[in-house]
Structures are given as C-alpha cells and as structure tokens.
ZALUM-586557 format. One record per residue (C-alpha): x, y, z; residue in one letter; residue number from 1. Coordinates in nm, 4 decimals. Example, Ala and Ser with C-alpha at 12.3 -4.5 7.8 and 13.67 -1.06 7.14 Angstrom:
% residues 2
<zavo><u>1.2300</u><v>-0.4500</v><w>0.7800</w><type>a</type><seq>1</seq></zavo>
<zavo><u>1.3670</u><v>-0.1060</v><w>0.7140</w><type>s</type><seq>2</seq></zavo>
//
This chain:
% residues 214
<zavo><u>-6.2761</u><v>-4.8897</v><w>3.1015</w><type>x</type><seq>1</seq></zavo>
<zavo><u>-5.9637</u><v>-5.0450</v><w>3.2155</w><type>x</type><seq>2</seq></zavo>
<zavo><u>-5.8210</u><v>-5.1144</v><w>2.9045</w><type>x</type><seq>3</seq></zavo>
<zavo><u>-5.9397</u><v>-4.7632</v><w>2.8106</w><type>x</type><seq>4</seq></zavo>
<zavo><u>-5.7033</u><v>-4.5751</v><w>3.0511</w><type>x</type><seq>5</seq></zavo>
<zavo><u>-5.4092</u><v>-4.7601</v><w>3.0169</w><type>x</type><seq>6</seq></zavo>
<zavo><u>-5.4462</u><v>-4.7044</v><w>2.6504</w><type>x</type><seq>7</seq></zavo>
<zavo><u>-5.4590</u><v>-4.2927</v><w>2.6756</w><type>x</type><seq>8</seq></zavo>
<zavo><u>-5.2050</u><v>-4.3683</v><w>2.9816</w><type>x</type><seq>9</seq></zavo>
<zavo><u>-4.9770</u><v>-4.5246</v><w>2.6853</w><type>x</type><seq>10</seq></zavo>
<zavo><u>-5.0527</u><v>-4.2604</v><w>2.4707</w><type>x</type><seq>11</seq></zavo>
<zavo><u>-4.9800</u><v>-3.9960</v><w>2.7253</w><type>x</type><seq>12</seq></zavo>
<zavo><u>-4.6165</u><v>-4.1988</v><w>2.8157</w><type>x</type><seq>13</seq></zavo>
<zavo><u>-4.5687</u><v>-4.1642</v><w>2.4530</w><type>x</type><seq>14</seq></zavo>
<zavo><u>-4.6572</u><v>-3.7516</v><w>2.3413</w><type>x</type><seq>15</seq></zavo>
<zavo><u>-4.4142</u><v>-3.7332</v><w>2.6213</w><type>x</type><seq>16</seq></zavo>
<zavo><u>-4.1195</u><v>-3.8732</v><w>2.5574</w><type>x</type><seq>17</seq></zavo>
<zavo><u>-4.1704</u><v>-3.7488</v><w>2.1790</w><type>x</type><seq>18</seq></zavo>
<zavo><u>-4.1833</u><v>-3.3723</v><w>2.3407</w><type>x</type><seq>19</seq></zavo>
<zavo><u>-3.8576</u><v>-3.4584</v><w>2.5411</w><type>x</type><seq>20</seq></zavo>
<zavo><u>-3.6914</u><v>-3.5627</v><w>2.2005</w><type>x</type><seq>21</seq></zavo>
<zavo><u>-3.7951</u><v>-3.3056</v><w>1.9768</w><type>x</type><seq>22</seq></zavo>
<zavo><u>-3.7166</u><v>-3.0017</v><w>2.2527</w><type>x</type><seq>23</seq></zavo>
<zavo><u>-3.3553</u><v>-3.1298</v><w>2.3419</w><type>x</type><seq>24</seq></zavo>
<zavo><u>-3.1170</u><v>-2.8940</v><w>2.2465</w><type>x</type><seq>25</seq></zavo>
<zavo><u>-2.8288</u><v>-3.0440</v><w>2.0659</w><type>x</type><seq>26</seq></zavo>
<zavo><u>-2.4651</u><v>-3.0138</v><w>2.2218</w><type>x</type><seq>27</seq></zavo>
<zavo><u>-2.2647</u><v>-2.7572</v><w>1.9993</w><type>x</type><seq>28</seq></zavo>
<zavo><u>-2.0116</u><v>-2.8912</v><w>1.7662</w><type>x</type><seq>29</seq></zavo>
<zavo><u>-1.6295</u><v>-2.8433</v><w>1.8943</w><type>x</type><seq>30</seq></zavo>
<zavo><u>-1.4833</u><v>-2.5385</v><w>1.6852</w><type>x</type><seq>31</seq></zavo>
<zavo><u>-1.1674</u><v>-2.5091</v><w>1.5736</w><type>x</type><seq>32</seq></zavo>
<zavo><u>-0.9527</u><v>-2.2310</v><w>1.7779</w><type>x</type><seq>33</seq></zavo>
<zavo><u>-0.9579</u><v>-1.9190</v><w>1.6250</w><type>x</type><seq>34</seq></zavo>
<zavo><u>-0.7149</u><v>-1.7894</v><w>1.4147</w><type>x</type><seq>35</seq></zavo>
<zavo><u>-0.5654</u><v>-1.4510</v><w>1.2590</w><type>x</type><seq>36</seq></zavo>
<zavo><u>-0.6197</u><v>-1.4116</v><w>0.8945</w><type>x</type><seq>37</seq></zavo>
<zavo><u>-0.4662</u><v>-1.1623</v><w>0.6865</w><type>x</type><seq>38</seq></zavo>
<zavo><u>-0.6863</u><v>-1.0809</v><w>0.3861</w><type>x</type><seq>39</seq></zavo>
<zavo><u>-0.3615</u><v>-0.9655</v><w>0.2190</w><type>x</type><seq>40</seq></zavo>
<zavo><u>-0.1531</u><v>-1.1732</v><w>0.0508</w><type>x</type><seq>41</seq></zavo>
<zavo><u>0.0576</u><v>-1.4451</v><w>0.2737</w><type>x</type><seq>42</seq></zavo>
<zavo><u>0.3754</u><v>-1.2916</v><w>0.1876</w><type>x</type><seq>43</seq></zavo>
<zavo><u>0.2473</u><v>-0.9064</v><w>0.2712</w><type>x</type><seq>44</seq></zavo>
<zavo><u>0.5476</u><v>-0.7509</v><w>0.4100</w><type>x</type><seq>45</seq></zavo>
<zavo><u>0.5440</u><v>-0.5726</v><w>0.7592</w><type>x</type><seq>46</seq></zavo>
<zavo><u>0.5697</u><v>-0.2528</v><w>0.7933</w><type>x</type><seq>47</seq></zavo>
<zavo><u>0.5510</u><v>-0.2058</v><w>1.2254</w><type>x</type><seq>48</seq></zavo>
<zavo><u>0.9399</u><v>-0.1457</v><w>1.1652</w><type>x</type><seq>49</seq></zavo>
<zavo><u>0.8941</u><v>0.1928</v><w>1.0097</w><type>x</type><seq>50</seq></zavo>
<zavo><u>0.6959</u><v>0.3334</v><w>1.2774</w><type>x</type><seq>51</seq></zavo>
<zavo><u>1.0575</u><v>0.4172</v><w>1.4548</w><type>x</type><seq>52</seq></zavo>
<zavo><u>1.1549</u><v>0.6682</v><w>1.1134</w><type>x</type><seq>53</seq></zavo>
<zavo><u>0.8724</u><v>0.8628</v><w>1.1890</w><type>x</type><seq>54</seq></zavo>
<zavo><u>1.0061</u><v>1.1458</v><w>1.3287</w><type>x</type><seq>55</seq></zavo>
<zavo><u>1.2064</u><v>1.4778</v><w>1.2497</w><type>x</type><seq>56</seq></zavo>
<zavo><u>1.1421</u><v>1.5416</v><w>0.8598</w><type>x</type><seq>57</seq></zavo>
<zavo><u>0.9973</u><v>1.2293</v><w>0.8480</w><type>x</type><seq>58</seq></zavo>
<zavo><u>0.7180</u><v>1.2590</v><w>1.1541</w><type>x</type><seq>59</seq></zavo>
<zavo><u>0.4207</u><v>1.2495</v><w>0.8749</w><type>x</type><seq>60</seq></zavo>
<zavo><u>0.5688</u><v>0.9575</v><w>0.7426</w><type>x</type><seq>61</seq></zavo>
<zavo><u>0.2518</u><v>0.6559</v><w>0.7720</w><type>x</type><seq>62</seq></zavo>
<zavo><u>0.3374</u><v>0.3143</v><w>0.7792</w><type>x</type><seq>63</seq></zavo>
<zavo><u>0.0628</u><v>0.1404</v><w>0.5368</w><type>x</type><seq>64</seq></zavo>
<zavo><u>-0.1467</u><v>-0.1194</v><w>0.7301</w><type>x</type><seq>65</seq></zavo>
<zavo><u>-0.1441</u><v>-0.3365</v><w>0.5341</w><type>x</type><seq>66</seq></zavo>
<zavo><u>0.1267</u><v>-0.2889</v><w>0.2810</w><type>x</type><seq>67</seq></zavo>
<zavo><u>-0.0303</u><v>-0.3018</v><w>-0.0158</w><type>x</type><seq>68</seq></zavo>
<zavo><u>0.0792</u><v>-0.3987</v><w>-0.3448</w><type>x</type><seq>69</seq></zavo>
<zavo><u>0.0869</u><v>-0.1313</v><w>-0.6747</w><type>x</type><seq>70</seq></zavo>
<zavo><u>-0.2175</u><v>-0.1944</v><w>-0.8656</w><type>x</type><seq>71</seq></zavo>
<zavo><u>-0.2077</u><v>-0.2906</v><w>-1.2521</w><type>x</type><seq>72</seq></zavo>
<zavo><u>-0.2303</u><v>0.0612</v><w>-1.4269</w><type>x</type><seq>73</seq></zavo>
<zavo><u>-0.0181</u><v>0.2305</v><w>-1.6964</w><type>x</type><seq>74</seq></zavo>
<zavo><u>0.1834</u><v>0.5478</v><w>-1.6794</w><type>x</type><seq>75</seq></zavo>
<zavo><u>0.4107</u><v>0.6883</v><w>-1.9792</w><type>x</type><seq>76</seq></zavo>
<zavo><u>0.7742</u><v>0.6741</v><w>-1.9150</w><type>x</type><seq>77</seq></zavo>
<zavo><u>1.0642</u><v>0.8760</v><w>-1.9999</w><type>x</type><seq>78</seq></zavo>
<zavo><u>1.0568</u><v>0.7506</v><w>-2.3307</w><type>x</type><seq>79</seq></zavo>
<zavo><u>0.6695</u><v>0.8221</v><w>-2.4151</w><type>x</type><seq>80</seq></zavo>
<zavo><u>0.6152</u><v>0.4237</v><w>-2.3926</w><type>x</type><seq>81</seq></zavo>
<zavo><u>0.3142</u><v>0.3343</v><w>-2.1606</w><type>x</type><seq>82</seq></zavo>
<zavo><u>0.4558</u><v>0.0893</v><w>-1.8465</w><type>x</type><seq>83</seq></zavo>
<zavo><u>0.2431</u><v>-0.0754</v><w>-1.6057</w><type>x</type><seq>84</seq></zavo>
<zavo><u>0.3318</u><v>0.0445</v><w>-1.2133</w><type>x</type><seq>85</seq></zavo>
<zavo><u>0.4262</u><v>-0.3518</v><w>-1.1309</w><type>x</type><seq>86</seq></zavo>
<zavo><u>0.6719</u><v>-0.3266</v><w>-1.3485</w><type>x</type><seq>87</seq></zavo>
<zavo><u>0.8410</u><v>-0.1057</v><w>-1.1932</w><type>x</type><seq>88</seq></zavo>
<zavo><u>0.9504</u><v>-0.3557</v><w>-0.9020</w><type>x</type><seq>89</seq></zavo>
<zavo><u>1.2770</u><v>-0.4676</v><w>-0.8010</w><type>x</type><seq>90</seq></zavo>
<zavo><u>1.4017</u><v>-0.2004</v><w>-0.6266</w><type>x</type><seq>91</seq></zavo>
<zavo><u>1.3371</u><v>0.0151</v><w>-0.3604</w><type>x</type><seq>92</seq></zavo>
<zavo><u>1.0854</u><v>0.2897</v><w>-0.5347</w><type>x</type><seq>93</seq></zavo>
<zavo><u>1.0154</u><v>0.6649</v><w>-0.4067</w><type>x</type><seq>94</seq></zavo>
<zavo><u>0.6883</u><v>0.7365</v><w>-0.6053</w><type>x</type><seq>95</seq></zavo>
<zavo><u>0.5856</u><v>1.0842</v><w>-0.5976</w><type>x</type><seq>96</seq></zavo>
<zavo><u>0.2739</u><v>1.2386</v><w>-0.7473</w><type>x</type><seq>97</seq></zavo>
<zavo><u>0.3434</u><v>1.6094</v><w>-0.8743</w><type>x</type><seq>98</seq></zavo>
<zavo><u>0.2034</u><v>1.8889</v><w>-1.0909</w><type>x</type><seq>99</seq></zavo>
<zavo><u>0.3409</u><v>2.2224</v><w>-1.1956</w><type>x</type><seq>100</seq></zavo>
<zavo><u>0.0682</u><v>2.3517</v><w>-1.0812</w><type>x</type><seq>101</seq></zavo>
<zavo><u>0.0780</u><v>2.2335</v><w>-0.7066</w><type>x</type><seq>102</seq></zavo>
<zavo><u>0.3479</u><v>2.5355</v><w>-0.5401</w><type>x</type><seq>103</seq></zavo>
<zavo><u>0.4579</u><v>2.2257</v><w>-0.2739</w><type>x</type><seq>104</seq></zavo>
<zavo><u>0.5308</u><v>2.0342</v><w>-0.5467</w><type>x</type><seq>105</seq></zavo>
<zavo><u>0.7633</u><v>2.3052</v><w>-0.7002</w><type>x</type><seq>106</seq></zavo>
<zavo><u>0.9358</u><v>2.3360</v><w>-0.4214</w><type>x</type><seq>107</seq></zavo>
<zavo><u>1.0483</u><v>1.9768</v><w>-0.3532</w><type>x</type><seq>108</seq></zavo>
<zavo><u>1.0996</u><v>1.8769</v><w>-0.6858</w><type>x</type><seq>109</seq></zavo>
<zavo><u>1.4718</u><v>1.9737</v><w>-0.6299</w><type>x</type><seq>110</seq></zavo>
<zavo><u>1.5516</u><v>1.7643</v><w>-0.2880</w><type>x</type><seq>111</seq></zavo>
<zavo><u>1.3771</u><v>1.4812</v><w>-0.4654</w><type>x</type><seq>112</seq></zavo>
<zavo><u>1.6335</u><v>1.5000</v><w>-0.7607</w><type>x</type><seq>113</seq></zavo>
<zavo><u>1.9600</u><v>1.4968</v><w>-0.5040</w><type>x</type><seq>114</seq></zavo>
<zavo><u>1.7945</u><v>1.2075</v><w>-0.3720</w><type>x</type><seq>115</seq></zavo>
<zavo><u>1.7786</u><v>1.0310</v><w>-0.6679</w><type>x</type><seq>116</seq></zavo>
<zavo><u>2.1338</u><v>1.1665</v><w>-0.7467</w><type>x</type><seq>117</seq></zavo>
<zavo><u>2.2267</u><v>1.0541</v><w>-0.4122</w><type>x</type><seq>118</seq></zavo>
<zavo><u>2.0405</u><v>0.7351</v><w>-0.3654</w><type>x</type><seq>119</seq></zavo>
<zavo><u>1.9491</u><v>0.6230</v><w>-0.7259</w><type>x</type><seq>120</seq></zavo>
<zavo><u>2.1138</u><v>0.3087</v><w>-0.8711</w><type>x</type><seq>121</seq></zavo>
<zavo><u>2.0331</u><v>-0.0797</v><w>-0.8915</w><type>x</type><seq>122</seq></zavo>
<zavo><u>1.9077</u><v>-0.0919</v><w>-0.5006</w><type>x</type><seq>123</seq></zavo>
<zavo><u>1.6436</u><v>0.2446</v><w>-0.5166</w><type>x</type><seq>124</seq></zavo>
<zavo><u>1.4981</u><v>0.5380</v><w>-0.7904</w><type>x</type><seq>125</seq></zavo>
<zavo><u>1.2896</u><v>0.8240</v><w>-0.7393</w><type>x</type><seq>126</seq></zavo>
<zavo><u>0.9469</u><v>0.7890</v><w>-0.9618</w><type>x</type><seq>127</seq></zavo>
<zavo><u>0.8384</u><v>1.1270</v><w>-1.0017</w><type>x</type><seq>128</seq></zavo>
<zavo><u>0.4776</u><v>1.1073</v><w>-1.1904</w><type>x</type><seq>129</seq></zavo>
<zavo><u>0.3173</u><v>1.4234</v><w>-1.3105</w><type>x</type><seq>130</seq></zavo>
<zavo><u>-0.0619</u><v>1.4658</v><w>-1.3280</w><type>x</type><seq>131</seq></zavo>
<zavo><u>-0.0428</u><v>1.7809</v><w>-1.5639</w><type>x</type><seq>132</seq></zavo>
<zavo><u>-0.3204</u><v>1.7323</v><w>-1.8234</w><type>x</type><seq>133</seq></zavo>
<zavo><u>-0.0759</u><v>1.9450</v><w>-2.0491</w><type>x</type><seq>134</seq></zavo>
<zavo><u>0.1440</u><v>1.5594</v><w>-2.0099</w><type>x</type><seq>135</seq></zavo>
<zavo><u>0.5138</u><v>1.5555</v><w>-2.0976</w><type>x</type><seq>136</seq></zavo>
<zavo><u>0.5850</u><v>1.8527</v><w>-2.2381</w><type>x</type><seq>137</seq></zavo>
<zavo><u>0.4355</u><v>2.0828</v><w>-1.9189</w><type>x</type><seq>138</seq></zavo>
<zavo><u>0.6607</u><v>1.8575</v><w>-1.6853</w><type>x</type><seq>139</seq></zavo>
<zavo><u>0.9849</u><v>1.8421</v><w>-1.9099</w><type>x</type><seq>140</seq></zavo>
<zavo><u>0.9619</u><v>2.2510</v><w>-1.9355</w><type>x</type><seq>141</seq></zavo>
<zavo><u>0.9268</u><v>2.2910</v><w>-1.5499</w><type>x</type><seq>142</seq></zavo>
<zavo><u>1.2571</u><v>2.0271</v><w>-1.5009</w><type>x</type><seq>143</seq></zavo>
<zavo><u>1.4648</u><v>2.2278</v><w>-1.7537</w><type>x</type><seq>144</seq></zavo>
<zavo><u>1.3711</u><v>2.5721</v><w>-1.5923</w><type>x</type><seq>145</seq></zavo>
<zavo><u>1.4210</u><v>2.4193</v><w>-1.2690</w><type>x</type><seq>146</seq></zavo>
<zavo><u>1.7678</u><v>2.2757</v><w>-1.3374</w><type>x</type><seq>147</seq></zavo>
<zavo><u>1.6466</u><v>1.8957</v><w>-1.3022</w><type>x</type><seq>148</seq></zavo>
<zavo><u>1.9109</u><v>1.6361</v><w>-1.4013</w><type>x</type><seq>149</seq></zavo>
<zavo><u>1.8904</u><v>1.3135</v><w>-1.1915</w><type>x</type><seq>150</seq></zavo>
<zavo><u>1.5412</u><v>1.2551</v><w>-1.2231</w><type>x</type><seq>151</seq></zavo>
<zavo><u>1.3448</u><v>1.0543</v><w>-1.4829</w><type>x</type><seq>152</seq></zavo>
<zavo><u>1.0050</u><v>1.1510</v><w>-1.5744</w><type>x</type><seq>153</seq></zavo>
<zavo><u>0.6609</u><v>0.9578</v><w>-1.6012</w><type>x</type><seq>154</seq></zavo>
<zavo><u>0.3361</u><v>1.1052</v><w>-1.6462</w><type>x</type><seq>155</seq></zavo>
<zavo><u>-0.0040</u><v>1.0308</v><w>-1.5647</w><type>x</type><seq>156</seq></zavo>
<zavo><u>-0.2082</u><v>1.2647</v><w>-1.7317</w><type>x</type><seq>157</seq></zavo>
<zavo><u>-0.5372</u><v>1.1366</v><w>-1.7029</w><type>x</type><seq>158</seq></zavo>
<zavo><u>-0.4871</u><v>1.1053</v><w>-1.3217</w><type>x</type><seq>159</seq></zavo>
<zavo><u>-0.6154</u><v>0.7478</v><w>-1.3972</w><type>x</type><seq>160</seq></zavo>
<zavo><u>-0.2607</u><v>0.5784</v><w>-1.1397</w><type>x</type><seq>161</seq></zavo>
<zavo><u>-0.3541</u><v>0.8608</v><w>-0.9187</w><type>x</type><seq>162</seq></zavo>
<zavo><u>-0.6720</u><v>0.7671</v><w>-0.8459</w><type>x</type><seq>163</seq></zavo>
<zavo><u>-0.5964</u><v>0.4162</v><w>-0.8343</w><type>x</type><seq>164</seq></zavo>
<zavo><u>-0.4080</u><v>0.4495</v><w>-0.5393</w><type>x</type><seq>165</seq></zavo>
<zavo><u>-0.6537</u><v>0.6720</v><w>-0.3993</w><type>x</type><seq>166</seq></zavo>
<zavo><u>-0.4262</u><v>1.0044</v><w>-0.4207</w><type>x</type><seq>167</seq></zavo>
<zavo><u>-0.6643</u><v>1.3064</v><w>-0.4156</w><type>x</type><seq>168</seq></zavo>
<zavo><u>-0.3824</u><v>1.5958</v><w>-0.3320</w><type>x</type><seq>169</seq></zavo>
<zavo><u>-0.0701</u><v>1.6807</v><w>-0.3749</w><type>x</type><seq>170</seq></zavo>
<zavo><u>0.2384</u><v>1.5962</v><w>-0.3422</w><type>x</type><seq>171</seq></zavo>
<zavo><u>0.1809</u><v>1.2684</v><w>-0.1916</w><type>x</type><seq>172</seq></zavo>
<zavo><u>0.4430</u><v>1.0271</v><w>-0.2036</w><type>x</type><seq>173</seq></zavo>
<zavo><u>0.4747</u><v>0.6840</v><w>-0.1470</w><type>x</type><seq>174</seq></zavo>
<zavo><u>0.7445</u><v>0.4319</v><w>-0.0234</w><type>x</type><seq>175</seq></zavo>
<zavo><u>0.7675</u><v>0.1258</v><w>-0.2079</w><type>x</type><seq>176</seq></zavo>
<zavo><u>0.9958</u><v>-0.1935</v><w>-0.1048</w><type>x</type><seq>177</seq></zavo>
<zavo><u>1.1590</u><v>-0.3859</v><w>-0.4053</w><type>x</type><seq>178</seq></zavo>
<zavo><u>0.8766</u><v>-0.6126</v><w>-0.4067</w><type>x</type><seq>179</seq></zavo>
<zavo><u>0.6223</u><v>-0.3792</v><w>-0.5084</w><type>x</type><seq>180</seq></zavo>
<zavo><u>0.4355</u><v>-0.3432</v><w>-0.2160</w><type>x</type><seq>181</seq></zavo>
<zavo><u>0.3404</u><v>0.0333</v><w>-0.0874</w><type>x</type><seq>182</seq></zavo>
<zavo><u>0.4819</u><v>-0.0245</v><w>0.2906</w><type>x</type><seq>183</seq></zavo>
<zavo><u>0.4386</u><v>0.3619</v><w>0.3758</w><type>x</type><seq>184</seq></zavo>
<zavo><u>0.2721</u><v>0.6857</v><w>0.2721</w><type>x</type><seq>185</seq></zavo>
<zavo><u>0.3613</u><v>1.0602</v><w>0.2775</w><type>x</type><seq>186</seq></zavo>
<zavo><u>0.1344</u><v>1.3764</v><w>0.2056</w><type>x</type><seq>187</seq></zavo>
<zavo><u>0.2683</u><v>1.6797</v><w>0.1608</w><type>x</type><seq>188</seq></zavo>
<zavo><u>0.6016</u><v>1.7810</v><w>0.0980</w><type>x</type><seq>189</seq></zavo>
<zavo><u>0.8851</u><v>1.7080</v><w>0.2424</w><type>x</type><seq>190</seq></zavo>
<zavo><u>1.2832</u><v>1.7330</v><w>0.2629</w><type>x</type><seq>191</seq></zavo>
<zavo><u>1.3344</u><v>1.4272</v><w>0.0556</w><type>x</type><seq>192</seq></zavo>
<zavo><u>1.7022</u><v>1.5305</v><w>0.0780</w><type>x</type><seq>193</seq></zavo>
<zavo><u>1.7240</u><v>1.5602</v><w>0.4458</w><type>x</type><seq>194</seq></zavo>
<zavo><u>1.9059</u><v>1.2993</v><w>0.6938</w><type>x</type><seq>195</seq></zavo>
<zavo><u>1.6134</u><v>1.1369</v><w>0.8573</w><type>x</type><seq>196</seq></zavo>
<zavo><u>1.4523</u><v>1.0981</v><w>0.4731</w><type>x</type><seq>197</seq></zavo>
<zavo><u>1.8096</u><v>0.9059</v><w>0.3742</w><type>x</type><seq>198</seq></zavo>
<zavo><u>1.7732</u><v>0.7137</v><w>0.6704</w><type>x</type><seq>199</seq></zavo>
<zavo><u>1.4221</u><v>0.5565</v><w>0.5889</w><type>x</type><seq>200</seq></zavo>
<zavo><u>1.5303</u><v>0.5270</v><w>0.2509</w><type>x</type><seq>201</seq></zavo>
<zavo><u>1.8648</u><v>0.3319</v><w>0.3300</w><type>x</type><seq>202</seq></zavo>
<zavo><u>1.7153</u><v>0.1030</v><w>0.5812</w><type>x</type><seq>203</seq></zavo>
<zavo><u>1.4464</u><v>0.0110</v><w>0.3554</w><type>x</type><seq>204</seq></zavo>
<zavo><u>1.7310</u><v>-0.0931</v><w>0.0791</w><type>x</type><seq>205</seq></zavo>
<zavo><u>1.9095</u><v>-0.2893</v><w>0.3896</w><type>x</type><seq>206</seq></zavo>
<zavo><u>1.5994</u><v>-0.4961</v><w>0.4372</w><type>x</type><seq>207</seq></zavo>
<zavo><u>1.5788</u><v>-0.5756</v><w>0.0752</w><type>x</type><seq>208</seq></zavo>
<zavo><u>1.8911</u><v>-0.7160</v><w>0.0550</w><type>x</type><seq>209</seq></zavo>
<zavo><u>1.8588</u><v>-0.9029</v><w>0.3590</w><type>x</type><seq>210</seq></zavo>
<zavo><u>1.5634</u><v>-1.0597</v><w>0.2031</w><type>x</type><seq>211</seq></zavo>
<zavo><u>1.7229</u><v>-1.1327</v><w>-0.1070</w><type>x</type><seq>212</seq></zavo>
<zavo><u>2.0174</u><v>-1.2773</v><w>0.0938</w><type>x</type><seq>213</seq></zavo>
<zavo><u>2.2721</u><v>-1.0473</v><w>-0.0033</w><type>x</type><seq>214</seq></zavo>
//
C-alpha cells in the first residue's frame, strides 16, 4: 500500500512538472527596431520641396507622393517614329495631355508653346501629347490654325500612355525631373506662361544641375 502511494505520488510529481513545461510561455525573440521603407525605388527623388510653388497660377499644382517614374509605353513623335516615354529623360520634361476636342486644352495650347519658346533647350521641353483618335494629322491642323511654332508634337492616339499614367481628363499635365520621375501633377489648365509657372519650372532645372554637379 505503501509502495502503492508513493508510486501515484511519483506519478503525480511527474504529470506536474510535464504541465509546467508544456504551458510555459516562451520569452519573445528581440526584434530588430523598426524601420521606414520606401517601396519606391532607393533613389526616388523628393518632392516636399515643391509644396512651397503651390500657389498663385500654380496653387493646383500636386506634389506626387511618391515621385514616380514614367512607365514603359510608346507614343509617336514628331517624326511618326514610335518612342518609349523613358526615353524621353534627361531633361526637365512638361508633359501635357491634350485633344482638340477638350476647349481647356485649346486655350492653353498657346502659353504652353512660349514656354517651350521660353524655357526649351538642353536643361527642359514641353511634351505636348494629343489623344485625338483622328492622330497626327487632327493635332498638326489645330497647331497651324493656332499659330504653333515652338512646340513639338507626339501623339497618343489610342490613349494607351494616357491611361498608363492614370489620366482620365483633360488637360492634365505633369512635371517631370531629368531623371524621369513624375515629381508633380496638374489638372486642368493653366497659365503655363505665367511667372509663378517659370518659377517651378526654373527651380526644378536648378536642382537638376545641382544633382548632376554642374
């Protein structure tokens, strides 16, 4: 009898300490601290700086967050040859999406080509892209009627680039640094000729060349 309680005694010790060793909640694992991650590329620029040309002609003028760079898709150029939107980098760009159809449109068209007339050269261009389905020769009849001369002309007839870049109205127009990131967005139209427009423009070529060095 003896023997026989000190055996389930044993047994009892036992269940026990097998309880305590399966019910013992293990001490968490040290994590590392956190840490910001953009899910952008590591070179994305910034684009906080632009919040300060917001204002005057330029007050609908929104800073992309994140800057985002032009996706691979093909628009015809000026000479009917078919040119991927990357390739377009190395400058400052000024894209803006147009039709002859869109009365806004119309009616900036000619700021946008003193712009280019003003601004255009190795450091910045104006990218005019028109989404007629009539293509090249719609758009090259409204820039002769309309007494065009600095600006070049691309087209995107199938609206394919538009919606690419998610553009569902027009004129939207979008500021590109020379590395081919979209650092800021504009829709509607605007007086690309005015002051405070030259001023984005020019400080965007300024930080260009301080990245290149120059």
């Amino acid at each position: 009898m003896t023997r026989l309680v000190a055996l389930l005694t044993a047994t009892i010790i036992l269940l026990a300490v097998a309880a305590a060793l399966v019910l013992k909640v293990p001490e968490p694992e040290p994590q590392a601290p956190d840490t910001v991650t953009n899910a952008s590329a590591p070179n994305t620029p910034n684009t906080v700086w632009l919040q300060e040309f917001a204002v005057g002609e330029m007050q609908k003028l929104a800073p992309a967050n994140p800057a985002a760079a032009l996706p691979m898709v093909t628009i015809e150029d000026d000479n009917g040859r078919q040119i991927a939107l990357p390739d377009l980098k190395g400058k400052v760009l000024l894209i803006n999406f147009w039709a002859t159809w869109c009365a806004p449109c119309r009616h900036e068209m000619p700021a946008l080509d003193t712009l280019q007339g003003t601004l255009g050269g190795p450091d910045f261009a104006v990218v005019p892209i028109s989404i007629d389905r009539g293509g090249r020769s719609v758009a090259a009849k409204f820039f002769t009627e309309t007494g065009i001369k600095s600006l070049p002309l691309y087209i995107d007839s199938s609206s394919r680039a538009a919606r690419a870049l998610n553009i569902y109205g027009l004129p939207v127009t979008l500021l590109v640094d020379h590395e081919g990131y979209e650092i800021a967005r504009f829709i509607g139209p605007a007086e690309w000729a005015s002051a405070d427009a030259q001023r984005v423009i020019r400080a965007t070529i300024e930080r260009a060349h301080a990245s290149r060095g120059a």
